[in-house]
mmCIF file as gemmi writes it, N, C-alpha and C atoms, coordinates in Angstrom:
data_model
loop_
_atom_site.group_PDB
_atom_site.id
_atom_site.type_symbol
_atom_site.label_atom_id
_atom_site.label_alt_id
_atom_site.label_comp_id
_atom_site.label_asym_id
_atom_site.label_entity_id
_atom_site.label_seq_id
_atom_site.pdbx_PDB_ins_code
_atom_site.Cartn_x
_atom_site.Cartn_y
_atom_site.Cartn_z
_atom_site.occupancy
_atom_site.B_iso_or_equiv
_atom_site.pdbx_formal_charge
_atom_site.auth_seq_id
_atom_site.auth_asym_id
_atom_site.pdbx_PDB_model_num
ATOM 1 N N . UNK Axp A 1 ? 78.691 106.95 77.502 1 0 ? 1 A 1
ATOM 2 C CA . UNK Axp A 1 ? 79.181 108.29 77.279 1 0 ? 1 A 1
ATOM 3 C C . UNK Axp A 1 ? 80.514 108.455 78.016 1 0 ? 1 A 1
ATOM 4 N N . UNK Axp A 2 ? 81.672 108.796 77.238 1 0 ? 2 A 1
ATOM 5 C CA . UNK Axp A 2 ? 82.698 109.044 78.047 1 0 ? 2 A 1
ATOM 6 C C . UNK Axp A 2 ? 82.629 110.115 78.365 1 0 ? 2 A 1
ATOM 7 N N . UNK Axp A 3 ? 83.597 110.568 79.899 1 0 ? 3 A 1
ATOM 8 C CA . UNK Axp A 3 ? 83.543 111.587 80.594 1 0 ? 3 A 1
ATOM 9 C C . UNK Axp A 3 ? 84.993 112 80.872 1 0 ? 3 A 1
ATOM 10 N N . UNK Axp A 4 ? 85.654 113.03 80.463 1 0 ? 4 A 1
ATOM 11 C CA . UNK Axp A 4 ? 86.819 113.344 81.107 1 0 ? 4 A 1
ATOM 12 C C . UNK Axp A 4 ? 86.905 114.368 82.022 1 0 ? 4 A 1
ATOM 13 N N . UNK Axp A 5 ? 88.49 114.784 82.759 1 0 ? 5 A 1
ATOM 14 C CA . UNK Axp A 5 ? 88.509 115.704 83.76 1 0 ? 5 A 1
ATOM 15 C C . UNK Axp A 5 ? 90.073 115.699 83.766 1 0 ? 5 A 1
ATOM 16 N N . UNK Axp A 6 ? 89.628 117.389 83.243 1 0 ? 6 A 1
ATOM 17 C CA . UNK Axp A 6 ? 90.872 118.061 83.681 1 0 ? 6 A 1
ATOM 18 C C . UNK Axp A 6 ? 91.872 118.308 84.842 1 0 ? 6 A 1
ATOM 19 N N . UNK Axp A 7 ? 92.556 118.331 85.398 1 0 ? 7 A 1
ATOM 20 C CA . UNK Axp A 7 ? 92.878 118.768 86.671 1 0 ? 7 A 1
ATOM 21 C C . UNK Axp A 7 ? 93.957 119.378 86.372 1 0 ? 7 A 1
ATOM 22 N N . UNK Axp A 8 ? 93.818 121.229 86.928 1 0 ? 8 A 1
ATOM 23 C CA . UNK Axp A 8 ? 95.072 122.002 86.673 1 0 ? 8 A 1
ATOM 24 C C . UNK Axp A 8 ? 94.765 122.78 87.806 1 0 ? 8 A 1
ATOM 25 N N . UNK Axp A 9 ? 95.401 124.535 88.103 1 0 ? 9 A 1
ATOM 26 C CA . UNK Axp A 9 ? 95.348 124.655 88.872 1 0 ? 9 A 1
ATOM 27 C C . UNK Axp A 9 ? 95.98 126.853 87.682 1 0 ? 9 A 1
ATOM 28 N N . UNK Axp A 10 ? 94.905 127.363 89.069 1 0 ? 10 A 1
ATOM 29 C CA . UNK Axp A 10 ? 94.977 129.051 88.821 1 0 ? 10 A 1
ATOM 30 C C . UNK Axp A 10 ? 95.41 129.699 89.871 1 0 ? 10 A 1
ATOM 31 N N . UNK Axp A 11 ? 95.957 130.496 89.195 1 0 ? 11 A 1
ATOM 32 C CA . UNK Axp A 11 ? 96.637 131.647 90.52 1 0 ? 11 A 1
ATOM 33 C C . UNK Axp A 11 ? 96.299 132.959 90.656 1 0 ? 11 A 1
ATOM 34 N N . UNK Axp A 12 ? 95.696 133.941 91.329 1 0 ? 12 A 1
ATOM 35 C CA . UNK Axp A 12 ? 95.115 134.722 91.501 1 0 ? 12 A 1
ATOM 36 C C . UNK Axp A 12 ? 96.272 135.817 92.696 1 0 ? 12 A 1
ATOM 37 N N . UNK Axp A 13 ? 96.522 136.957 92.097 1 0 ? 13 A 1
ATOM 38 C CA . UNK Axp A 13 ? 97.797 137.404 92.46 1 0 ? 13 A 1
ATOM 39 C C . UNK Axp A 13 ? 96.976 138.32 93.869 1 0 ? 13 A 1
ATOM 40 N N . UNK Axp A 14 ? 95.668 138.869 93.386 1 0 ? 14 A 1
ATOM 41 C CA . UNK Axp A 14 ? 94.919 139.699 94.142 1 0 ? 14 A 1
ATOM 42 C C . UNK Axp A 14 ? 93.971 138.96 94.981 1 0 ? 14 A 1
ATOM 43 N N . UNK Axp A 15 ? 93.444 139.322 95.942 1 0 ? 15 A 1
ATOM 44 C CA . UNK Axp A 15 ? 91.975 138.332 96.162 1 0 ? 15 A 1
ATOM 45 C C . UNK Axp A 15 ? 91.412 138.801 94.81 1 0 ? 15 A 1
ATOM 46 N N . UNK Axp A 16 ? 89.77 138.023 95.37 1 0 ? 16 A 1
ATOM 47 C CA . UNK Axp A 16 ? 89.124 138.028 94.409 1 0 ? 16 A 1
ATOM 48 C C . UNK Axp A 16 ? 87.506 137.536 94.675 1 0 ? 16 A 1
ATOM 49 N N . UNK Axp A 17 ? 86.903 137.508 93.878 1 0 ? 17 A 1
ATOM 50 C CA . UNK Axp A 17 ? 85.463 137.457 94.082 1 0 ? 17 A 1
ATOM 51 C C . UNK Axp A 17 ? 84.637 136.517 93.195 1 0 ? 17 A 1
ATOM 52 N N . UNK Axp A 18 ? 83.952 135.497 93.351 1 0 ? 18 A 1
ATOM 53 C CA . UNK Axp A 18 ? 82.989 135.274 92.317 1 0 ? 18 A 1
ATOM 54 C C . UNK Axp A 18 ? 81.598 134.82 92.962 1 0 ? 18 A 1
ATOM 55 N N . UNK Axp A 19 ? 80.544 134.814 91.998 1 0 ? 19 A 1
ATOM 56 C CA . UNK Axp A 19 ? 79.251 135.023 92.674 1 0 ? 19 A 1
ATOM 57 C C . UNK Axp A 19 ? 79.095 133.571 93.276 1 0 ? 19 A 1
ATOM 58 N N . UNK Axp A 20 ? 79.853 132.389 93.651 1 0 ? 20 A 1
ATOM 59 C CA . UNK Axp A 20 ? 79.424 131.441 94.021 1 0 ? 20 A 1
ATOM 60 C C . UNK Axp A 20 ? 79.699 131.425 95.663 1 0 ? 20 A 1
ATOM 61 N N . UNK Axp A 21 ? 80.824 132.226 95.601 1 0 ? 21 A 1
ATOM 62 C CA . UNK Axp A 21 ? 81.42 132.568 97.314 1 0 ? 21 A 1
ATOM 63 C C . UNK Axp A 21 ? 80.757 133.829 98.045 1 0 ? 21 A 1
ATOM 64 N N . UNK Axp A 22 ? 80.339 133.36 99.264 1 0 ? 22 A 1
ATOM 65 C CA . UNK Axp A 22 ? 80.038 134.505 100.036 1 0 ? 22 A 1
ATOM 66 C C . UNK Axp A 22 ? 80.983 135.723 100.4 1 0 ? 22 A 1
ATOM 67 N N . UNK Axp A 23 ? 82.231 135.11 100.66 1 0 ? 23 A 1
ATOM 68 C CA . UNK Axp A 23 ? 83.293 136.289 101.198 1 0 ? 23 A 1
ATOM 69 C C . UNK Axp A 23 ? 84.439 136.114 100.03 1 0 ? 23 A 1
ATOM 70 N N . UNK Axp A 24 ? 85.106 137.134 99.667 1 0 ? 24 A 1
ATOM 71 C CA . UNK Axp A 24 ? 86.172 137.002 99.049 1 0 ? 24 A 1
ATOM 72 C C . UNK Axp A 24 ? 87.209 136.147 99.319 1 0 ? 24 A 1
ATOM 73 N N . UNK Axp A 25 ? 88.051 135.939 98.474 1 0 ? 25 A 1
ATOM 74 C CA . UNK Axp A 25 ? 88.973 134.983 98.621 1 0 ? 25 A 1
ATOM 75 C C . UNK Axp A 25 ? 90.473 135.086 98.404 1 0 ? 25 A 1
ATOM 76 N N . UNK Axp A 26 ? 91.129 134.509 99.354 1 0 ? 26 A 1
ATOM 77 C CA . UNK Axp A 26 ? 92.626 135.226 99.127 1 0 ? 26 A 1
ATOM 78 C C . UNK Axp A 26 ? 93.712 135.054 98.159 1 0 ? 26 A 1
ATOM 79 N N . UNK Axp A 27 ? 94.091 135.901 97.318 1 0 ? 27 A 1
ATOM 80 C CA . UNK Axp A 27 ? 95.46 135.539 96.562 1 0 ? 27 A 1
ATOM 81 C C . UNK Axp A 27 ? 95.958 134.467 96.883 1 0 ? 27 A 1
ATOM 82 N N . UNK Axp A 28 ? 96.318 133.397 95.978 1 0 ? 28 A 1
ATOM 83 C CA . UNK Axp A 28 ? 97.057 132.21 95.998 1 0 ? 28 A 1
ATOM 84 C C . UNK Axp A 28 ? 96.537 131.391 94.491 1 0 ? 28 A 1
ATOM 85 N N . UNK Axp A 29 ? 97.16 130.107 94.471 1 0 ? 29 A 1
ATOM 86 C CA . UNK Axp A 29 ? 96.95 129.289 93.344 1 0 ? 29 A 1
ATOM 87 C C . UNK Axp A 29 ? 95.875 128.037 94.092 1 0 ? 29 A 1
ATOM 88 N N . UNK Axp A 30 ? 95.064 127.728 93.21 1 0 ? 30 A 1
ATOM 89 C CA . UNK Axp A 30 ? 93.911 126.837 93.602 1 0 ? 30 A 1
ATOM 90 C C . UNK Axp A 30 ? 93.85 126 92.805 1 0 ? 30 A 1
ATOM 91 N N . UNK Axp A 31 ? 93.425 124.948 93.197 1 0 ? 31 A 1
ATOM 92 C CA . UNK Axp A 31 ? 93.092 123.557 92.271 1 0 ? 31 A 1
ATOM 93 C C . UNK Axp A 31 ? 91.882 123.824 91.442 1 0 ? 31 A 1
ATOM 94 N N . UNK Axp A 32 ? 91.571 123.632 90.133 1 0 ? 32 A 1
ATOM 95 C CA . UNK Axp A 32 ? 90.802 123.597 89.225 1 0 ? 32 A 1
ATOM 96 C C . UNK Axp A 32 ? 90.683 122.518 88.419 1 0 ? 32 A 1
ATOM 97 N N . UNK Axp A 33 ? 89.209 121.744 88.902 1 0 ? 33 A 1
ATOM 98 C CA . UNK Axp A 33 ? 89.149 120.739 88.33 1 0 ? 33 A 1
ATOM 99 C C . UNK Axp A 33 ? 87.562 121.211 87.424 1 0 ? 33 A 1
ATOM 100 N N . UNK Axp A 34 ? 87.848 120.725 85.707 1 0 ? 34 A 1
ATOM 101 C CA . UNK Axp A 34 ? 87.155 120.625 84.594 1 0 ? 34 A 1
ATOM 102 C C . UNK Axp A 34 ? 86.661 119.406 84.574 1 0 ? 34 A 1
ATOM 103 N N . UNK Axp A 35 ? 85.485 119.018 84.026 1 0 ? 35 A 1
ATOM 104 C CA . UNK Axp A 35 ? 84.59 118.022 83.579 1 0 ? 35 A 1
ATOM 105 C C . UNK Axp A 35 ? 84.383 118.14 82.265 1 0 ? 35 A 1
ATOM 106 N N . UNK Axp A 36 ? 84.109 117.238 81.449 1 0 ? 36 A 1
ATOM 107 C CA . UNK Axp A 36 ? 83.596 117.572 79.965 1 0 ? 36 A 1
ATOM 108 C C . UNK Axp A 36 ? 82.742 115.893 79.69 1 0 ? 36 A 1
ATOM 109 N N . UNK Axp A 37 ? 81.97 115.786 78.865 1 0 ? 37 A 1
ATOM 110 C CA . UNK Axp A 37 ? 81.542 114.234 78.276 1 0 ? 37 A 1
ATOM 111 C C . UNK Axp A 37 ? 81.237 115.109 76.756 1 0 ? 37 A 1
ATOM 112 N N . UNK Axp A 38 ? 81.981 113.29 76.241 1 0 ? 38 A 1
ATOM 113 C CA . UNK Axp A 38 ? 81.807 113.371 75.265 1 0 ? 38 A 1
ATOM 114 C C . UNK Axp A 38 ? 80.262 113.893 74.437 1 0 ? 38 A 1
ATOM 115 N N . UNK Axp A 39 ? 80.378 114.458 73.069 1 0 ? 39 A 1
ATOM 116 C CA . UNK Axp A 39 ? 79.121 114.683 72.369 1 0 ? 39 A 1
ATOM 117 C C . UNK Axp A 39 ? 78.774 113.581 70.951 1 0 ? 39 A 1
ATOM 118 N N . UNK Axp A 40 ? 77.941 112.809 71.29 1 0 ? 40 A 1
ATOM 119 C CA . UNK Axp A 40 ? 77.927 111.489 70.159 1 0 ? 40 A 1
ATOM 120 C C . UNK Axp A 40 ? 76.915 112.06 69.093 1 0 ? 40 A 1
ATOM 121 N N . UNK Axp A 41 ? 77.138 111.071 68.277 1 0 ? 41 A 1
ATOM 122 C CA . UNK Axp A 41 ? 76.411 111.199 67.263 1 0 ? 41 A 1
ATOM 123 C C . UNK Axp A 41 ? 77.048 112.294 65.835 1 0 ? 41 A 1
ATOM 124 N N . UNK Axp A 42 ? 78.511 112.771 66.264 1 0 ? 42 A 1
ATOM 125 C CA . UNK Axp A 42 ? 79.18 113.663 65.443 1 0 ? 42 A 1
ATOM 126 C C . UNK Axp A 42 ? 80.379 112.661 64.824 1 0 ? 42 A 1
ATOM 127 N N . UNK Axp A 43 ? 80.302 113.028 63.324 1 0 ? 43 A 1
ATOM 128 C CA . UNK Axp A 43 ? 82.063 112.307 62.784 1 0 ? 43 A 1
ATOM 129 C C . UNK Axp A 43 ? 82.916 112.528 63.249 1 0 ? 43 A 1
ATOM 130 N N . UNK Axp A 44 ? 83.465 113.673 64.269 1 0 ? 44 A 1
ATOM 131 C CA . UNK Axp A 44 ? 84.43 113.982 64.943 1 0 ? 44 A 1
ATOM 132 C C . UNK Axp A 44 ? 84.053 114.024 66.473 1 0 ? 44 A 1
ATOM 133 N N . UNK Axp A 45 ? 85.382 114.082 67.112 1 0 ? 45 A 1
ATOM 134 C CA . UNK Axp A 45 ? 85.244 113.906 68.772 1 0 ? 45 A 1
ATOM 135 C C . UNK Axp A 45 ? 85.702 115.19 69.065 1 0 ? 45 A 1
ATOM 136 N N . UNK Axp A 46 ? 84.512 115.539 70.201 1 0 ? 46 A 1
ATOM 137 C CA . UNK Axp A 46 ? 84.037 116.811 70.866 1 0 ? 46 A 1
ATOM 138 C C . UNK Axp A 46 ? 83.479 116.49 72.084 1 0 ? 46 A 1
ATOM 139 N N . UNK Axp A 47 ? 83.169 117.579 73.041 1 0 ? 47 A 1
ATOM 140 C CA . UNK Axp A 47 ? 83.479 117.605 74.3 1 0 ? 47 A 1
ATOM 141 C C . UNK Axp A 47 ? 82.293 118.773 74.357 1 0 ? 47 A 1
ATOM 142 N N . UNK Axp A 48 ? 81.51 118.597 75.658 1 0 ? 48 A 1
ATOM 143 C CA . UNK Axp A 48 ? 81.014 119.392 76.241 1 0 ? 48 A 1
ATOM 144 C C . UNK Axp A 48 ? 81.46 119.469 77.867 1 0 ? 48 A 1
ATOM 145 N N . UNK Axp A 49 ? 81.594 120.894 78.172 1 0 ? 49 A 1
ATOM 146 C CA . UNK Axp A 49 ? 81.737 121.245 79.512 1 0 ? 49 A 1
ATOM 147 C C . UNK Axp A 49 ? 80.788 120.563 80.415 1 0 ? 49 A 1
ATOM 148 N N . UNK Axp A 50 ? 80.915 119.828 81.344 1 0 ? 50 A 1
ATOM 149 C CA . UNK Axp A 50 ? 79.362 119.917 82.487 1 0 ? 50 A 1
ATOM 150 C C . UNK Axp A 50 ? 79.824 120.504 83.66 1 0 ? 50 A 1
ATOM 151 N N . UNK Axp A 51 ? 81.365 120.555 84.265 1 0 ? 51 A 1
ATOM 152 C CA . UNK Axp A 51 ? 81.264 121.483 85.349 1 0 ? 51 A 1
ATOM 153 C C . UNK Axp A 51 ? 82.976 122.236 85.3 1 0 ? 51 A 1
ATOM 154 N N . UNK Axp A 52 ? 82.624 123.407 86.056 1 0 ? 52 A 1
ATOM 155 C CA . UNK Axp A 52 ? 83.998 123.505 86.218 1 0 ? 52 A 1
ATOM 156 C C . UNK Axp A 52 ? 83.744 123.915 88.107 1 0 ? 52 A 1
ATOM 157 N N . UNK Axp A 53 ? 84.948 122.978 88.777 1 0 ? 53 A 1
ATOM 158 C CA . UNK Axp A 53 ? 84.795 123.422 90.11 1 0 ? 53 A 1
ATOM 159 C C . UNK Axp A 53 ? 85.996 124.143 91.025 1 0 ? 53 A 1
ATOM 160 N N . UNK Axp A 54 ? 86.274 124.898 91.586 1 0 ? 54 A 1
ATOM 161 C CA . UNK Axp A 54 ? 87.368 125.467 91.825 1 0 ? 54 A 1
ATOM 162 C C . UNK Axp A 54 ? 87.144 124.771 93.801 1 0 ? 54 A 1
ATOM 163 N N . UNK Axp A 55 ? 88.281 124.397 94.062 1 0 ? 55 A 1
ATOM 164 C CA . UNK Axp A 55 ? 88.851 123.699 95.306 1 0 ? 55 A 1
ATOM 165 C C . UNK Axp A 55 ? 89.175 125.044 96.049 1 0 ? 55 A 1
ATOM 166 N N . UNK Axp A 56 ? 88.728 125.137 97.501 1 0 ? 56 A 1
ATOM 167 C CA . UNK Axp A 56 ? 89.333 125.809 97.943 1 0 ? 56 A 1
ATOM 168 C C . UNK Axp A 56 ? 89.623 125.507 99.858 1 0 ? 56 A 1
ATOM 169 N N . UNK Axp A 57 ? 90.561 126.279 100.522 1 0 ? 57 A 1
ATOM 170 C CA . UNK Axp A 57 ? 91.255 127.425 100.164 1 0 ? 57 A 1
ATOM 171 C C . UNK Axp A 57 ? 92.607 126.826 99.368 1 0 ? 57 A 1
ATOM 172 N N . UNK Axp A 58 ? 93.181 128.147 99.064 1 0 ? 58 A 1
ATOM 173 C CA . UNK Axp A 58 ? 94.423 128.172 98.105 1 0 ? 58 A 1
ATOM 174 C C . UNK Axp A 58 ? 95.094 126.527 98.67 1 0 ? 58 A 1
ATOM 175 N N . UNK Axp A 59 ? 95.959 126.447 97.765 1 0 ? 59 A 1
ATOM 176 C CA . UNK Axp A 59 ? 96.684 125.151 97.975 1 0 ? 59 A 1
ATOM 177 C C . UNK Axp A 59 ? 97.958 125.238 98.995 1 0 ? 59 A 1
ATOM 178 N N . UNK Axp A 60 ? 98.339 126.837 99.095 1 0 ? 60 A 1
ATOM 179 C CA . UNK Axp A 60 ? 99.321 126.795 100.098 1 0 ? 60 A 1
ATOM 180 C C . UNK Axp A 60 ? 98.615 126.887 101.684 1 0 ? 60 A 1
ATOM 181 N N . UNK Axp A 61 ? 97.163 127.304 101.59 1 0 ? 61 A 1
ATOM 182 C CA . UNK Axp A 61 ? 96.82 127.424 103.155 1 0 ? 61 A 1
ATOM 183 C C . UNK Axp A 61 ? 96.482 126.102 103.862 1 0 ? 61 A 1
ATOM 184 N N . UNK Axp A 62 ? 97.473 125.903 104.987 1 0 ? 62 A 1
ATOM 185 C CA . UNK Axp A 62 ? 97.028 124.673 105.858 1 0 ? 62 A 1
ATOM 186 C C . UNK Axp A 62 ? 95.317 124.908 106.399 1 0 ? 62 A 1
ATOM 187 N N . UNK Axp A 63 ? 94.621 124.325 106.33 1 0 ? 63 A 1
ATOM 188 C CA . UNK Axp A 63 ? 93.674 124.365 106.557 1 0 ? 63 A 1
ATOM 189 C C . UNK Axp A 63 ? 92.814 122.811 106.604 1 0 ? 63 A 1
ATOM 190 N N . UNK Axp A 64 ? 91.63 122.676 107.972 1 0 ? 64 A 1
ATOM 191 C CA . UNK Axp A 64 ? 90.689 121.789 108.395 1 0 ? 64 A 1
ATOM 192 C C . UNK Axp A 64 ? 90.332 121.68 107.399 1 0 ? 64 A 1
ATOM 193 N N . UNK Axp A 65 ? 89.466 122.787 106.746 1 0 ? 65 A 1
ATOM 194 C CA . UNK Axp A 65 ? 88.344 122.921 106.114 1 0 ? 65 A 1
ATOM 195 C C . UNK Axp A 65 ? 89.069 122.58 104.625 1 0 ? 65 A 1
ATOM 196 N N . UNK Axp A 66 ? 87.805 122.026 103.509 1 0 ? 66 A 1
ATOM 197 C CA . UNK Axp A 66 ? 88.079 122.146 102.401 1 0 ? 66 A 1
ATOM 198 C C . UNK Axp A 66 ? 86.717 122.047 102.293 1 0 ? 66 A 1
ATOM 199 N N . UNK Axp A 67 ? 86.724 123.162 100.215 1 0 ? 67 A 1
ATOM 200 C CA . UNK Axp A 67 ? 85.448 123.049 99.765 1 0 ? 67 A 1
ATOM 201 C C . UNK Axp A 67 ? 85.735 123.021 98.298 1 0 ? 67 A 1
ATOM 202 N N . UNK Axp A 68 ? 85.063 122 97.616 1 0 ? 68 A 1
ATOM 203 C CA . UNK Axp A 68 ? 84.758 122.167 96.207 1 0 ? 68 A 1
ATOM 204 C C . UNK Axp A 68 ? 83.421 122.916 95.986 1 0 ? 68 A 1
ATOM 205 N N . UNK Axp A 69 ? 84.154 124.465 95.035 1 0 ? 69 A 1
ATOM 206 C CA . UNK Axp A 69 ? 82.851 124.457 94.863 1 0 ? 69 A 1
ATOM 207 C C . UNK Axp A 69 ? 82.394 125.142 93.425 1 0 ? 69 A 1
ATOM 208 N N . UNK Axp A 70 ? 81.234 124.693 92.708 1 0 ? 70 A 1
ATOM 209 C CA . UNK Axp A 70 ? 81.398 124.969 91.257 1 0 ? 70 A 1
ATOM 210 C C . UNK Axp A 70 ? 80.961 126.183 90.592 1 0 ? 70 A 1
ATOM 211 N N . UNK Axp A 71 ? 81.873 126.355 89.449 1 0 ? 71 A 1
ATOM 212 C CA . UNK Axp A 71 ? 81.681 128.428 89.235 1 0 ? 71 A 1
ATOM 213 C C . UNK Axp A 71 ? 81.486 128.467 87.975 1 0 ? 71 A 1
ATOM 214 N N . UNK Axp A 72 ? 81.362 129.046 87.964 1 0 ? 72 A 1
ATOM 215 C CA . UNK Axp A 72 ? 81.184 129.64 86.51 1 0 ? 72 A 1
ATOM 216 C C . UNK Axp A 72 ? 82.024 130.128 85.253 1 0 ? 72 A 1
ATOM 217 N N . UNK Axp A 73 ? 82.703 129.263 84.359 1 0 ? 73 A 1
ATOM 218 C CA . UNK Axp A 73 ? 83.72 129.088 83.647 1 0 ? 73 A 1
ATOM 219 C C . UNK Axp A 73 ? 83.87 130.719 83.187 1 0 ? 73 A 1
ATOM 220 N N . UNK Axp A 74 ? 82.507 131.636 82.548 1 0 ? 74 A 1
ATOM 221 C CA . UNK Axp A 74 ? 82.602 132.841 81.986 1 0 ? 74 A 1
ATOM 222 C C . UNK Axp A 74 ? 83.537 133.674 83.194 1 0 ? 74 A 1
ATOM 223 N N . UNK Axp A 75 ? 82.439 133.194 84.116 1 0 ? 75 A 1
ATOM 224 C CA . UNK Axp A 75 ? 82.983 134.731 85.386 1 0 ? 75 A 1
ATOM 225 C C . UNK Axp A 75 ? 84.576 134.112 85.932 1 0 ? 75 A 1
ATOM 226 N N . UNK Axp A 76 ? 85.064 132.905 85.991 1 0 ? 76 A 1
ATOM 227 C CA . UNK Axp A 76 ? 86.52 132.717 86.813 1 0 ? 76 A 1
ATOM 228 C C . UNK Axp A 76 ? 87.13 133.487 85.564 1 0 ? 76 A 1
ATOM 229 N N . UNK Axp A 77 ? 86.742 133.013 84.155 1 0 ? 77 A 1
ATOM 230 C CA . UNK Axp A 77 ? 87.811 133.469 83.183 1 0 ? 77 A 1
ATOM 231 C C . UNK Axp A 77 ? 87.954 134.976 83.376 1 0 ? 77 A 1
ATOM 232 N N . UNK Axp A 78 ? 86.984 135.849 83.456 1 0 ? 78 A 1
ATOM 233 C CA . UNK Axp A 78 ? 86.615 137.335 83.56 1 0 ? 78 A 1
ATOM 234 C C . UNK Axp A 78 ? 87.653 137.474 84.813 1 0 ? 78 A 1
ATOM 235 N N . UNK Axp A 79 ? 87.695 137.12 85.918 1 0 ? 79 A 1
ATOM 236 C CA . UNK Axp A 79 ? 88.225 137.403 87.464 1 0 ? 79 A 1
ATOM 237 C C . UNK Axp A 79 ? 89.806 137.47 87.469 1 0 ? 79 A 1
ATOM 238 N N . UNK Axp A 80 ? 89.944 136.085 86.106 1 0 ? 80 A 1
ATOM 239 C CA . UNK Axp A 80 ? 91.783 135.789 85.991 1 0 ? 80 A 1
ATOM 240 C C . UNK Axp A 80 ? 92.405 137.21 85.506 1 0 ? 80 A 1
ATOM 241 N N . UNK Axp A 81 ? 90.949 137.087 84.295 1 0 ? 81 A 1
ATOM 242 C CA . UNK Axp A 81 ? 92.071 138.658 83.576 1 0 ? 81 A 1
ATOM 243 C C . UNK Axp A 81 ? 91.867 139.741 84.25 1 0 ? 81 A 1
ATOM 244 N N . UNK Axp A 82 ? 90.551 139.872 84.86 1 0 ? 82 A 1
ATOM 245 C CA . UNK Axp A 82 ? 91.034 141.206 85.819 1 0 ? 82 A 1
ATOM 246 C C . UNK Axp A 82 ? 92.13 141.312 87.039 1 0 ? 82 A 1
ATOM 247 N N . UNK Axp A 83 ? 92.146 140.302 87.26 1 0 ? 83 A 1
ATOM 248 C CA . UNK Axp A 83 ? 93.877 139.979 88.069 1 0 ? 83 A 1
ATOM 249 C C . UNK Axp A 83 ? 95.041 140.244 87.375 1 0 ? 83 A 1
ATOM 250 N N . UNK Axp A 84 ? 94.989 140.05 86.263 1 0 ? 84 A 1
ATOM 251 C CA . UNK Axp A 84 ? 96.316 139.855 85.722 1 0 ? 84 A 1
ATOM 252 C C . UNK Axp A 84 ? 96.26 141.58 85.383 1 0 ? 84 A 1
ATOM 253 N N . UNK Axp A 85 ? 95.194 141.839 85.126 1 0 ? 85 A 1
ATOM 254 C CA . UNK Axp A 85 ? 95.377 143.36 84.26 1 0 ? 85 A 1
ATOM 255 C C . UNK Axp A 85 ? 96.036 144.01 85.304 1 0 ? 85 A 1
ATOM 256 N N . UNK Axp A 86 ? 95.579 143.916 87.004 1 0 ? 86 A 1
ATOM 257 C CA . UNK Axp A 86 ? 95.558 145.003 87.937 1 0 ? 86 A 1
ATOM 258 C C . UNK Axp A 86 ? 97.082 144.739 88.245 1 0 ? 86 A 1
ATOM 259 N N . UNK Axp A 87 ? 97.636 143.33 88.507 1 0 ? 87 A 1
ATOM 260 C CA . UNK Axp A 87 ? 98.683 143.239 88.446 1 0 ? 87 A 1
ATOM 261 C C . UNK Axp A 87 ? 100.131 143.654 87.703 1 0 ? 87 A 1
ATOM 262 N N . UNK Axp A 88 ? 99.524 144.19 86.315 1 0 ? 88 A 1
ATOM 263 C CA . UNK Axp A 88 ? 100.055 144.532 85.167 1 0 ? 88 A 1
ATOM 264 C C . UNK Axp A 88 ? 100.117 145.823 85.212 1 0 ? 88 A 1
ATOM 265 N N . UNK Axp A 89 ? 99.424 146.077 86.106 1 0 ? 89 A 1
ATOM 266 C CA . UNK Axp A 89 ? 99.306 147.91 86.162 1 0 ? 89 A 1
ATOM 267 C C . UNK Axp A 89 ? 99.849 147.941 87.564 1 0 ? 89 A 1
ATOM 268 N N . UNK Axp A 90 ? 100.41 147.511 88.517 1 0 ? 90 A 1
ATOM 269 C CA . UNK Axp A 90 ? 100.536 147.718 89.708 1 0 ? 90 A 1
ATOM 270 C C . UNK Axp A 90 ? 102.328 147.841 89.648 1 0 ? 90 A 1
ATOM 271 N N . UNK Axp A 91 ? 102.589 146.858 88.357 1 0 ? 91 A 1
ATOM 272 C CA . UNK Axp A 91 ? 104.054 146.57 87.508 1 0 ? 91 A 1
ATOM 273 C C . UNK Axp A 91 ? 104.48 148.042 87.274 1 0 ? 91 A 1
ATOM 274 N N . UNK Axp A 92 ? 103.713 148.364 86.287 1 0 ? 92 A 1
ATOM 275 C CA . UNK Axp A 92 ? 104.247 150.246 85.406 1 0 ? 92 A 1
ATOM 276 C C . UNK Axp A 92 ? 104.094 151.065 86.374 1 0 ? 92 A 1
């Protein structure tokens, strides 16, 4: 079974919250690394998700500590756009 992985990276203008973290987390851009394996047995090539994990802290904070840790593709996507919206309104 092949397995690929994305590696990109999100920016979050506000803190922010998701149910995998205990304390909120600060505005900055973070490493986001995707997983997918292939799905066989189809005439065409397709992909299933198996993780998505968000790296933290932000990529600009010097920091000891590091944590991968894995979230929930629905709720980060939900968190981006409520960032972007509040940001969008903080604009007008």
């Amino acid at each position: 079974m092949t397995v690929r992985t994305t590696d990109t990276e999100v920016t979050f203008r506000q803190p922010f919250m998701l149910s995998a973290f205990d304390a909120r987390q600060a505005a900055g851009t973070y490493r986001l690394v995707i997983e997918e394996e292939e799905i066989l047995g189809l005439s065409f090539l397709a992909y299933r998700r198996t993780a998505t994990m968000l790296h933290t802290p932000a990529i600009s904070v010097q920091s000891g500590r590091h944590q991968v840790v894995e979230v929930d593709p629905e709720e980060l996507t939900v968190a981006l756009d409520a960032d972007a919206l509040t940001c969008r309104s903080l604009k007008e």
